[in-house]
C-alpha positions as CSV (number, residue, x, y, z in Angstrom):
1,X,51.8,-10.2,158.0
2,X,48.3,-11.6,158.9
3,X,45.7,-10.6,156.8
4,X,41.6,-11.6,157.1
5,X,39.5,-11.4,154.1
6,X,35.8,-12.7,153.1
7,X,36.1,-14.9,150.3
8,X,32.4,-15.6,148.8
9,X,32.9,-19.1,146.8
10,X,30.2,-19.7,144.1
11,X,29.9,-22.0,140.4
12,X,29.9,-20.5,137.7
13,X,29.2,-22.6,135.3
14,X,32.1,-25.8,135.1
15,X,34.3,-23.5,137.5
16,X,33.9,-22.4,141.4
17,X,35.5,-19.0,141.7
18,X,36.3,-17.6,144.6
19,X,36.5,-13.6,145.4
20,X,37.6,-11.7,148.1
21,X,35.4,-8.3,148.5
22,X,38.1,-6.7,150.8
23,X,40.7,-6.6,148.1
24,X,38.7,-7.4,144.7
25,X,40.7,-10.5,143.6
26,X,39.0,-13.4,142.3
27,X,40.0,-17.0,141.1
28,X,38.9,-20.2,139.7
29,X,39.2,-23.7,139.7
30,X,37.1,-27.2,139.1
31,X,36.9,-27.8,142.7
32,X,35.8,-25.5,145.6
33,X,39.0,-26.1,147.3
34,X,41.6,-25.1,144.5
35,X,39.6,-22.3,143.8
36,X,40.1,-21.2,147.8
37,X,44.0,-22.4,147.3
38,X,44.4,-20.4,144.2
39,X,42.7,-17.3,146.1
40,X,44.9,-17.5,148.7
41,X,48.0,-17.4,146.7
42,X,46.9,-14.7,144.3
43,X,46.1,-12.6,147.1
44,X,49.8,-13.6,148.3
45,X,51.6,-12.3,145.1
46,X,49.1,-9.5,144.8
47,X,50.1,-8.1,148.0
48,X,53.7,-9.0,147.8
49,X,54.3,-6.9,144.3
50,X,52.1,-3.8,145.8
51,X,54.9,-4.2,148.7
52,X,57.9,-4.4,145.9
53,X,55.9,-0.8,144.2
54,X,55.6,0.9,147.8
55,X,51.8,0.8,147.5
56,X,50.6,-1.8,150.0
57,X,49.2,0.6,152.3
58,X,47.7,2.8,150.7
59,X,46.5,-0.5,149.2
60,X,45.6,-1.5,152.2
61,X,43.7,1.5,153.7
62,X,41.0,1.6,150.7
63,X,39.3,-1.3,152.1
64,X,40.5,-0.3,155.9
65,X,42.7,-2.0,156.6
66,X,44.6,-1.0,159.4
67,X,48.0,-0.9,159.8
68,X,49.7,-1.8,163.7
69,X,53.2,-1.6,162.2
70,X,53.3,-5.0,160.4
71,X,53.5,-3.2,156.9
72,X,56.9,-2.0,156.8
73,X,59.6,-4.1,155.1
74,X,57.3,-6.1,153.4
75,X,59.0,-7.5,150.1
């Protein structure tokens, strides 16, 4: 499954967090690209457990999302 998000990157303070908009995670590290890397897998197990609850697309559809079939078996 492919998914395309915006993820704003700013410092805050010591830490650069990065947040995606599209599906309201965030995540930090000390370096710009960790905090990317970190985003990336949050939003990885974050989808992956809303497939294991049967709520990825309804998930999914708040934010529109679309789906073209992808979705189904996701685990």
């Amino acid at each position: 499954m492919d998914i395309h998000f915006t993820t704003e990157i700013f410092k805050e303070g010591e830490q650069y967090v990065a947040h995606s908009r599209e599906l309201d995670l965030s995540s930090c590290a000390p370096t710009e690209t960790k905090a990317r890397d970190n985003l990336i897998e949050a939003v990885r197990l974050f989808l992956a457990e809303a497939g294991k609850m049967g709520t990825l697309e309804q998930l999914l559809q708040e934010p529109g999302y679309v789906d073209r079939g992808s979705l189904r078996g996701l685990h």
